[in-house]
HTML snippet that shows the backbone in 3Dmol.js (N, CA, C, O; Angstrom):
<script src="https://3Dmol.org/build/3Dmol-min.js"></script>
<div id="view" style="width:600px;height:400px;position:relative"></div>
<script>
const pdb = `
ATOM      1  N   UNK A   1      92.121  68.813  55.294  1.00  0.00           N
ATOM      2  CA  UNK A   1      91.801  67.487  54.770  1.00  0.00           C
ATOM      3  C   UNK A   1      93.058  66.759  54.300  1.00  0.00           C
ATOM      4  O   UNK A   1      93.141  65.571  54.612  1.00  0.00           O
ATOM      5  N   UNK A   2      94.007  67.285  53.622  1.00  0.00           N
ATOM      6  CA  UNK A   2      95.011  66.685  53.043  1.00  0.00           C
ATOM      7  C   UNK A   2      96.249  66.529  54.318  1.00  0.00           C
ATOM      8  O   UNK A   2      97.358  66.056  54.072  1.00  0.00           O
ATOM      9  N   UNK A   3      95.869  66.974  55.574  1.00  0.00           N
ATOM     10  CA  UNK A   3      97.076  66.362  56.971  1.00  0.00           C
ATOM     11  C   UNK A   3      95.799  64.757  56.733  1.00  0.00           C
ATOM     12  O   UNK A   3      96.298  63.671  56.438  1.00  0.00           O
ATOM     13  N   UNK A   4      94.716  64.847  56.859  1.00  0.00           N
ATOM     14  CA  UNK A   4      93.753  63.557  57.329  1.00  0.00           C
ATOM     15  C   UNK A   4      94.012  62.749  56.469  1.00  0.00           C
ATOM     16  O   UNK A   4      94.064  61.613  56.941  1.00  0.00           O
ATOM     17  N   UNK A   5      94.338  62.829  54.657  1.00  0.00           N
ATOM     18  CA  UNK A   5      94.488  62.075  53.886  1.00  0.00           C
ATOM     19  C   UNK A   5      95.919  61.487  54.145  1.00  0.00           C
ATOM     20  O   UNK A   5      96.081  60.266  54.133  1.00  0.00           O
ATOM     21  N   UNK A   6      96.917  62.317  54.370  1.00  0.00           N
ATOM     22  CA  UNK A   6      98.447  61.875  54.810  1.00  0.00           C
ATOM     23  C   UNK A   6      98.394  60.995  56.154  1.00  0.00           C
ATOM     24  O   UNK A   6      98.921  59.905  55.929  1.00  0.00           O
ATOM     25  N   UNK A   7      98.115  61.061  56.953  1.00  0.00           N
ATOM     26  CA  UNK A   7      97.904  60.197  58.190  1.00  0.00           C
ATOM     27  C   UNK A   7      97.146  59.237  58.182  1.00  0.00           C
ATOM     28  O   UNK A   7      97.355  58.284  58.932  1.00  0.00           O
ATOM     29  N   UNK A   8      96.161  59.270  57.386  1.00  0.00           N
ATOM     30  CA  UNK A   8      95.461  57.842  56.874  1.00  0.00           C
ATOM     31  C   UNK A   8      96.704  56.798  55.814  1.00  0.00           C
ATOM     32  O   UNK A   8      96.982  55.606  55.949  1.00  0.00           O
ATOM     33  N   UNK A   9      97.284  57.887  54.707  1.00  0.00           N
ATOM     34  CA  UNK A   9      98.111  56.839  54.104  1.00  0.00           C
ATOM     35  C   UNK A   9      98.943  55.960  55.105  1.00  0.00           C
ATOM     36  O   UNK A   9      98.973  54.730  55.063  1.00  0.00           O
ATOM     37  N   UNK A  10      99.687  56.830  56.109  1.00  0.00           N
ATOM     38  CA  UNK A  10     100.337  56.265  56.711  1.00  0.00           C
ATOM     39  C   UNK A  10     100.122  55.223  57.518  1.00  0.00           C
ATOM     40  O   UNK A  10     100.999  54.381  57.715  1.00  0.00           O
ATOM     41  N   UNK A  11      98.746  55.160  58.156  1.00  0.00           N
ATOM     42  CA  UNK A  11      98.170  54.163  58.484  1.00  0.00           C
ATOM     43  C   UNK A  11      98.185  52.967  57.918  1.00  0.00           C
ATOM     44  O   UNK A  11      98.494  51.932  58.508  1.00  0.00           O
ATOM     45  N   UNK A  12      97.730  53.084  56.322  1.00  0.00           N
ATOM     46  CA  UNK A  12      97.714  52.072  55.473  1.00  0.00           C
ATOM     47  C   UNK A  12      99.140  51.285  55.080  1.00  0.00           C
ATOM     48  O   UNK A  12      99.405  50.105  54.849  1.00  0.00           O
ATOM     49  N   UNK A  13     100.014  52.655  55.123  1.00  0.00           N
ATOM     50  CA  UNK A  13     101.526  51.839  54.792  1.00  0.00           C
ATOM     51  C   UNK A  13     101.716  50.715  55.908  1.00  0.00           C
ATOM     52  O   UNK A  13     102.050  49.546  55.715  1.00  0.00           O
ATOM     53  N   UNK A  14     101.372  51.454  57.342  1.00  0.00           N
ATOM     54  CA  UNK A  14     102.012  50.583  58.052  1.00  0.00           C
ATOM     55  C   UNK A  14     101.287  49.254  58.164  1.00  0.00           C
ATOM     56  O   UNK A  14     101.954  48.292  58.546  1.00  0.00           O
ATOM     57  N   UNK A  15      99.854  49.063  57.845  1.00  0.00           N
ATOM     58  CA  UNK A  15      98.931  48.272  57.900  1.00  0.00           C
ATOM     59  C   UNK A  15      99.964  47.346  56.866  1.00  0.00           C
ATOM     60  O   UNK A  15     100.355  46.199  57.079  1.00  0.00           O
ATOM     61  N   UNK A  16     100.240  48.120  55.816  1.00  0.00           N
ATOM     62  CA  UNK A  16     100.654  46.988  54.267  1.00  0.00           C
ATOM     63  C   UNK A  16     101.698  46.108  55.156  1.00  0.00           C
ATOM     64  O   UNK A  16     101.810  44.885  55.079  1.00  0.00           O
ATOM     65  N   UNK A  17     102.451  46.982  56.025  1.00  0.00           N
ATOM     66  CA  UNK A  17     104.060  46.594  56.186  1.00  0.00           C
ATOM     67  C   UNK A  17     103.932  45.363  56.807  1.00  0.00           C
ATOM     68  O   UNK A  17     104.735  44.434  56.723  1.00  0.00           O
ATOM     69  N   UNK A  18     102.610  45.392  57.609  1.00  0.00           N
ATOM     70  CA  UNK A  18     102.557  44.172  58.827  1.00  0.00           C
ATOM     71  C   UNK A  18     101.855  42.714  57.892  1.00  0.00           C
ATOM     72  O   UNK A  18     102.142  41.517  57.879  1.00  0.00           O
ATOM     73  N   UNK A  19     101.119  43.316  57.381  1.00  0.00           N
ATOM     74  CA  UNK A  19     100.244  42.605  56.804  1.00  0.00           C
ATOM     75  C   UNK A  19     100.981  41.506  55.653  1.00  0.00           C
ATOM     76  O   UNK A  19     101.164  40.294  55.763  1.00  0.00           O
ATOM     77  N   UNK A  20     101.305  42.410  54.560  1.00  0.00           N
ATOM     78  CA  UNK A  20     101.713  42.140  53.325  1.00  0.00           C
ATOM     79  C   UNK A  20     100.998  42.713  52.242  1.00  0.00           C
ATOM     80  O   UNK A  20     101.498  43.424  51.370  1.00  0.00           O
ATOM     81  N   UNK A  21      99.755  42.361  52.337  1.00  0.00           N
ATOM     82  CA  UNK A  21      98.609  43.275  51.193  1.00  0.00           C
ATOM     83  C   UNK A  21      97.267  42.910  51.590  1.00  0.00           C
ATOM     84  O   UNK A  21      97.085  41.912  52.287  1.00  0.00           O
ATOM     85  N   UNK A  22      96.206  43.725  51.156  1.00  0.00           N
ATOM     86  CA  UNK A  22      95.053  43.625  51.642  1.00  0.00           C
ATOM     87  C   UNK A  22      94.328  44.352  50.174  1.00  0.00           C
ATOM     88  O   UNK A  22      94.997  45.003  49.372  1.00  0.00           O
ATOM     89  N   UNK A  23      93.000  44.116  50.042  1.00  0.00           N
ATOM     90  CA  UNK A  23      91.984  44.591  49.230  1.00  0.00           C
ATOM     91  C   UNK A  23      91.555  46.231  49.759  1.00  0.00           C
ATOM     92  O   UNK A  23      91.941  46.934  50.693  1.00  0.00           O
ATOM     93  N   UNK A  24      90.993  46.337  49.132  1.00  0.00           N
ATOM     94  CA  UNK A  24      90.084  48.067  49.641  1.00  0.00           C
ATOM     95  C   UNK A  24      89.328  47.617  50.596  1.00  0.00           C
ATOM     96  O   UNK A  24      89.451  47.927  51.781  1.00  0.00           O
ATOM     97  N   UNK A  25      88.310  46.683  50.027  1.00  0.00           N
ATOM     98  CA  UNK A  25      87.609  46.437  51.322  1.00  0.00           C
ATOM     99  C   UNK A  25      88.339  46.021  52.552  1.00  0.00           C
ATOM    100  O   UNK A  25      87.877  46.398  53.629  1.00  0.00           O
ATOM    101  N   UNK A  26      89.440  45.279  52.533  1.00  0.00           N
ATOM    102  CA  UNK A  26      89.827  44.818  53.913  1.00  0.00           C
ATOM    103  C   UNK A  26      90.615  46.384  54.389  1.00  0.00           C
ATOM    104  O   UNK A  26      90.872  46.621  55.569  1.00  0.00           O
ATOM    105  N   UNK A  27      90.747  46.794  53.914  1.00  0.00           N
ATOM    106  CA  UNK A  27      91.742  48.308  54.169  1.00  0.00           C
ATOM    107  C   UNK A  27      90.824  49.122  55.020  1.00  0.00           C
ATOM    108  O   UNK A  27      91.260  49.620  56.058  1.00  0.00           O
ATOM    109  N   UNK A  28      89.020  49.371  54.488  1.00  0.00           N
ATOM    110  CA  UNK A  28      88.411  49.909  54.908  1.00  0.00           C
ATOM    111  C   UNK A  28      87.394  49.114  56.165  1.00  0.00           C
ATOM    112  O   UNK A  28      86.643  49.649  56.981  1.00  0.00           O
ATOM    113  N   UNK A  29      87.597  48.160  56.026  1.00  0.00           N
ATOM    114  CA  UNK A  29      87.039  47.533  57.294  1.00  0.00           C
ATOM    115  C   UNK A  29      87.889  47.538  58.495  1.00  0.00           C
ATOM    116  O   UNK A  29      87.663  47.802  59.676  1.00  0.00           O
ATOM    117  N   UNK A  30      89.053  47.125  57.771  1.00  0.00           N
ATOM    118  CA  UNK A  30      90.054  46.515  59.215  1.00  0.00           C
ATOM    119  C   UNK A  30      90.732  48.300  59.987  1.00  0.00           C
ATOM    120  O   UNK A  30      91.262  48.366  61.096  1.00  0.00           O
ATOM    121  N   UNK A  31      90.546  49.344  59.192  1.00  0.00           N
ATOM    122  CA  UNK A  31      91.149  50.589  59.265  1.00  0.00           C
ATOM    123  C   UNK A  31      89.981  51.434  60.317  1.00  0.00           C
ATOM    124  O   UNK A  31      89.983  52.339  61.151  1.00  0.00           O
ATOM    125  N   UNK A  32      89.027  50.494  59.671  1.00  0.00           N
ATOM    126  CA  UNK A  32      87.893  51.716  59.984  1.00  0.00           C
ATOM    127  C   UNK A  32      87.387  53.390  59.804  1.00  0.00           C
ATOM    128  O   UNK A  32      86.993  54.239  60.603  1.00  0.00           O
ATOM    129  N   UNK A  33      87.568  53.371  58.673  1.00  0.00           N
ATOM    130  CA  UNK A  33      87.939  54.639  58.115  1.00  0.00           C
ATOM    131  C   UNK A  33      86.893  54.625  56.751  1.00  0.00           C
ATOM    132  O   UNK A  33      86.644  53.574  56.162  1.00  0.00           O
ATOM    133  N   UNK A  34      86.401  55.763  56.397  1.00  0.00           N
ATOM    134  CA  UNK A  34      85.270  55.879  55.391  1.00  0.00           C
ATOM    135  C   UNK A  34      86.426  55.580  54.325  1.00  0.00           C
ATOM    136  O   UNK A  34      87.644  55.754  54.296  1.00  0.00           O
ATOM    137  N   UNK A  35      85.036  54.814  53.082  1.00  0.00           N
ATOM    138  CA  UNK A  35      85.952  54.377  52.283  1.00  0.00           C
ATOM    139  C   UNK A  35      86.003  55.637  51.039  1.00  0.00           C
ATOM    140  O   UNK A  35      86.197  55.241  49.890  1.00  0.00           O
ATOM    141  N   UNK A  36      85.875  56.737  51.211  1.00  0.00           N
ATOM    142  CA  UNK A  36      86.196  57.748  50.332  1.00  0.00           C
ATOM    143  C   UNK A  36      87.399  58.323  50.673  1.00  0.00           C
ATOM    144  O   UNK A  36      88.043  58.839  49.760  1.00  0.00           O
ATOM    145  N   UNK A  37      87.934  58.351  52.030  1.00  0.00           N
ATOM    146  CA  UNK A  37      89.504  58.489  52.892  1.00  0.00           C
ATOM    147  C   UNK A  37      90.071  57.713  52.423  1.00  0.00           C
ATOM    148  O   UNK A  37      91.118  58.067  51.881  1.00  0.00           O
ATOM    149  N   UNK A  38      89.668  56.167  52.374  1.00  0.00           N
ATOM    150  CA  UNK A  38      90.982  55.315  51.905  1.00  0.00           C
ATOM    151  C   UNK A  38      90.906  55.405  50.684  1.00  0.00           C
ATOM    152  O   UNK A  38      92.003  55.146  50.191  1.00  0.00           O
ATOM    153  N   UNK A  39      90.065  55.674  49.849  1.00  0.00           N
ATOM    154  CA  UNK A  39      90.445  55.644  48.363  1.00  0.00           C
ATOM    155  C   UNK A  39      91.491  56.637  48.120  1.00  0.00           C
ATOM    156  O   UNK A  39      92.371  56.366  47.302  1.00  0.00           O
ATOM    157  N   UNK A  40      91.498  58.094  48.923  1.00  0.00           N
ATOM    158  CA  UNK A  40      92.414  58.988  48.404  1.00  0.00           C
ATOM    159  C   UNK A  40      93.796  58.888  48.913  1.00  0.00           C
ATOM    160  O   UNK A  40      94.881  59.355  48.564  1.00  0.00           O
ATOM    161  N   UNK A  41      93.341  58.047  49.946  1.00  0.00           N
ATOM    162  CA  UNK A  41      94.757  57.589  50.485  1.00  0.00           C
ATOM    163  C   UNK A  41      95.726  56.885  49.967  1.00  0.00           C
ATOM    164  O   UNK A  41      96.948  57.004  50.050  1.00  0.00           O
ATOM    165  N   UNK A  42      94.794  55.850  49.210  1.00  0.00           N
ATOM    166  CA  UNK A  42      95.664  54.477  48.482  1.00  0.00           C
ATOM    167  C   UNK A  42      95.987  55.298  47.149  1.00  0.00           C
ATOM    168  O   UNK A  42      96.807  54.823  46.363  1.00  0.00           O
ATOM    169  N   UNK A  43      95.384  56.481  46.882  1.00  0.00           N
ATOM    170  CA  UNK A  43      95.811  57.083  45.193  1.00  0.00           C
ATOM    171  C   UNK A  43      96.816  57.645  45.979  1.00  0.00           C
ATOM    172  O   UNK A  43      97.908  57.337  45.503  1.00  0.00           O
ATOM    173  N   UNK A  44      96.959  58.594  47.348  1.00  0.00           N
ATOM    174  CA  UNK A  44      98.085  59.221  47.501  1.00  0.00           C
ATOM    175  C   UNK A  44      99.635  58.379  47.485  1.00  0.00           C
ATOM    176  O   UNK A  44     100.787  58.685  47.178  1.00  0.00           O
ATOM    177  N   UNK A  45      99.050  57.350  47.917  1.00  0.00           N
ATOM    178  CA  UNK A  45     100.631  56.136  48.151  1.00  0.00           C
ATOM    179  C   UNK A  45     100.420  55.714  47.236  1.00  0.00           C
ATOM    180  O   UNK A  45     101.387  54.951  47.238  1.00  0.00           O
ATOM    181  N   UNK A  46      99.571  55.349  45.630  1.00  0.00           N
ATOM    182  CA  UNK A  46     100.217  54.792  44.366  1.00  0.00           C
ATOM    183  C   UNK A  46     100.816  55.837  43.567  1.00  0.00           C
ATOM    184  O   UNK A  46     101.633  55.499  42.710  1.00  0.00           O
ATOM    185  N   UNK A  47     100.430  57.471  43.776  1.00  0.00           N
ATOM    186  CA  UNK A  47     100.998  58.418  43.061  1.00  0.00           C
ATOM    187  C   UNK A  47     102.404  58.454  43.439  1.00  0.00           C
ATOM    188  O   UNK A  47     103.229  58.311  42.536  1.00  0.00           O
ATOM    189  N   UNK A  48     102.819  58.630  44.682  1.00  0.00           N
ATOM    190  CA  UNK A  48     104.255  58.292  45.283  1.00  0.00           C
ATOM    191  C   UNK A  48     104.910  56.960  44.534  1.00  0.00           C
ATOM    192  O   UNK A  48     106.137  56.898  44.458  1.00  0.00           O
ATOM    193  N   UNK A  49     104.297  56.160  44.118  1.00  0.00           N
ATOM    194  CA  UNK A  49     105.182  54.958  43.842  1.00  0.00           C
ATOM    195  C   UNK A  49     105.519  53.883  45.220  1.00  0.00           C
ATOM    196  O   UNK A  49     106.459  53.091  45.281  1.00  0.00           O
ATOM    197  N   UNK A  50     104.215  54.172  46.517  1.00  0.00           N
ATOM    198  CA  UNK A  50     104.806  53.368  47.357  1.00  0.00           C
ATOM    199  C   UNK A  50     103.828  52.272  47.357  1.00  0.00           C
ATOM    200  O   UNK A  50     104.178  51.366  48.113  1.00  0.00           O
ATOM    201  N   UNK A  51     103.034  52.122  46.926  1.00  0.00           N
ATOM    202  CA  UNK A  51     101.791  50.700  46.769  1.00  0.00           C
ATOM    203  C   UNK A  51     102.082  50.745  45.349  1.00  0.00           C
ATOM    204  O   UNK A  51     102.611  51.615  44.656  1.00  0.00           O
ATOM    205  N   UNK A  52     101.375  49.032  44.947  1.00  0.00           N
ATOM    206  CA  UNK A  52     101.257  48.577  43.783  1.00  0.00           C
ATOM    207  C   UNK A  52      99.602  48.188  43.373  1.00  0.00           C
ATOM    208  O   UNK A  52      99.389  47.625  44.447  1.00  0.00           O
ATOM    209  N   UNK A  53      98.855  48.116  42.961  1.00  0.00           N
ATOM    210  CA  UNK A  53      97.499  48.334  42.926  1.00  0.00           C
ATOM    211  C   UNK A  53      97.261  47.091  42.168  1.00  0.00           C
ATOM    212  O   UNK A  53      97.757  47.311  41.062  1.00  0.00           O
ATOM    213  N   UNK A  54      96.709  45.768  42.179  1.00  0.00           N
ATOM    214  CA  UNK A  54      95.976  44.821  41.209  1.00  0.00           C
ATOM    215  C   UNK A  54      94.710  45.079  40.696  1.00  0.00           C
ATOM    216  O   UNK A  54      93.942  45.962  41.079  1.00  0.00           O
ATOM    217  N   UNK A  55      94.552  44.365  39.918  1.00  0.00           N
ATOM    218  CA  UNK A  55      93.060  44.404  39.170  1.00  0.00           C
ATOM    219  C   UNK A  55      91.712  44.892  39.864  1.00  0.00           C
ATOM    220  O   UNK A  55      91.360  44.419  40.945  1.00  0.00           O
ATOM    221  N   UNK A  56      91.317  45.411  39.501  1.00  0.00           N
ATOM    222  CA  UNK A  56      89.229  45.569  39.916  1.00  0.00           C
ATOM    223  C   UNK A  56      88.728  43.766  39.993  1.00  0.00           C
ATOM    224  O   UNK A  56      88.588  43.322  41.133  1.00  0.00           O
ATOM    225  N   UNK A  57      88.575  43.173  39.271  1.00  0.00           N
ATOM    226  CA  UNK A  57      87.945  42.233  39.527  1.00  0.00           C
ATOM    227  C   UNK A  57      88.362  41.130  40.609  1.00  0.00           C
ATOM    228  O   UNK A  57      87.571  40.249  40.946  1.00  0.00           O
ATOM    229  N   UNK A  58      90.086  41.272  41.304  1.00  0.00           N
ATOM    230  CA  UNK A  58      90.419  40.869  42.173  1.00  0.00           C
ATOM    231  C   UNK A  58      90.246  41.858  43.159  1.00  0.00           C
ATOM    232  O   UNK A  58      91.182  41.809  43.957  1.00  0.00           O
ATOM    233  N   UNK A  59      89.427  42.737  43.428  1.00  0.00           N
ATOM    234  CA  UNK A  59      89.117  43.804  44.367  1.00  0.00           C
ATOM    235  C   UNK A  59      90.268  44.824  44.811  1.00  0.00           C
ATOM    236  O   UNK A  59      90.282  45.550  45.806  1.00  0.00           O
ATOM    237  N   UNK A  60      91.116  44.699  43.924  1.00  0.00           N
ATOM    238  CA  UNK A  60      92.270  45.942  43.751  1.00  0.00           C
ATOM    239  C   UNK A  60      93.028  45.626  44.863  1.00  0.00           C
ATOM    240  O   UNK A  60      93.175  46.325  45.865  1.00  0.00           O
ATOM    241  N   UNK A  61      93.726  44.023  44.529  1.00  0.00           N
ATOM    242  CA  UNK A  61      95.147  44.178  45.969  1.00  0.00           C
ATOM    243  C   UNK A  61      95.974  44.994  46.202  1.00  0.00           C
ATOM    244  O   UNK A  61      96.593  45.314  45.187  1.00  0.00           O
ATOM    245  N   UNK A  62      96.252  45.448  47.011  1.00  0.00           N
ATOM    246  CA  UNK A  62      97.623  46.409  47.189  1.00  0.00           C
ATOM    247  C   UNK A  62      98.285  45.776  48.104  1.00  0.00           C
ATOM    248  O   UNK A  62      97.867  45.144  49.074  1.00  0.00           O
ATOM    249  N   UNK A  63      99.363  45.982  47.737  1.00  0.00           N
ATOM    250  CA  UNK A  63     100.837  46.607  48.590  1.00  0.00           C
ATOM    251  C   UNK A  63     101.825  46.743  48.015  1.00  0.00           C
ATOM    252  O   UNK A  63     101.889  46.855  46.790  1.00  0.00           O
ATOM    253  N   UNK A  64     103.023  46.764  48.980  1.00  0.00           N
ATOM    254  CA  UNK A  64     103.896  47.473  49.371  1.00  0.00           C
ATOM    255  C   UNK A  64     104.730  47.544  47.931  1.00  0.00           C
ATOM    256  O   UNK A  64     104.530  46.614  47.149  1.00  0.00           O
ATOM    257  N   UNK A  65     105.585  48.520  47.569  1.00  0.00           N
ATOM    258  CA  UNK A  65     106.141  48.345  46.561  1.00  0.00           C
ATOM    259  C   UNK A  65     107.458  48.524  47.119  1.00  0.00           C
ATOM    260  O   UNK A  65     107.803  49.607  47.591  1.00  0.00           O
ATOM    261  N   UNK A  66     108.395  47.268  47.080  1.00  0.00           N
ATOM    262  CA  UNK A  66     109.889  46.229  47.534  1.00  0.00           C
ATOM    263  C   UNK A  66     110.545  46.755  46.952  1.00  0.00           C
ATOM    264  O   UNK A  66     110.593  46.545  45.740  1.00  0.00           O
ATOM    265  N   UNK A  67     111.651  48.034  47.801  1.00  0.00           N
ATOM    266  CA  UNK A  67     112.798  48.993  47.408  1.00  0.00           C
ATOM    267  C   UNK A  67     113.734  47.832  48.035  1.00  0.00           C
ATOM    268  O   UNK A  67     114.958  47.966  48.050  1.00  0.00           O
TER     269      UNK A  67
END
`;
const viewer = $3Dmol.createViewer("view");
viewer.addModel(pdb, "pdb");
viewer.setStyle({}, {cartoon: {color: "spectrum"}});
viewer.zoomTo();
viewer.render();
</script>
C-alpha cells in the first residue's frame, strides 16, 4: 500500500506542478483516484514539507511549496 500511496503523491506533485493548486475535490476527480488514496497522499507530501494545505472551509487548497 505505501509503493500505491507514494506513486499517487507523485501524481499529485506533478498534477500541482502543471496546474498550480487544486482542492481535494478537484485532486480526486481530475486524478481519479479514491478519495481515501488522495487524502494519504496529500498528508504524505504535507509531512515532507512539499504541499502547503489552506483552510477546510475553502476546501483545503493545496500546492506546491516554492523552494
Amino acid at each position: 500500500m505505501i509503493t500505491v500511496i507514494g506513486i499517487v503523491a507523485g501524481e499529485i506533485w506533478h498534477y500541482l506542478d502543471e496546474k498550480g493548486n487544486a482542492t481535494l475535490n478537484q485532486l480526486i476527480k481530475e486524478l481519479k483516484k479514491p478519495a481515501e488514496l488522495v487524502h494519504m497522499s496529500v498528508g504524505w507530501l504535507a509531512r515532507e514539507g512539499h504541499v502547503l494545505l489552506g483552510p477546510p472551509d475553502q476546501g483545503y487548497p493545496i500546492s506546491l511549496v516554492k523552494r
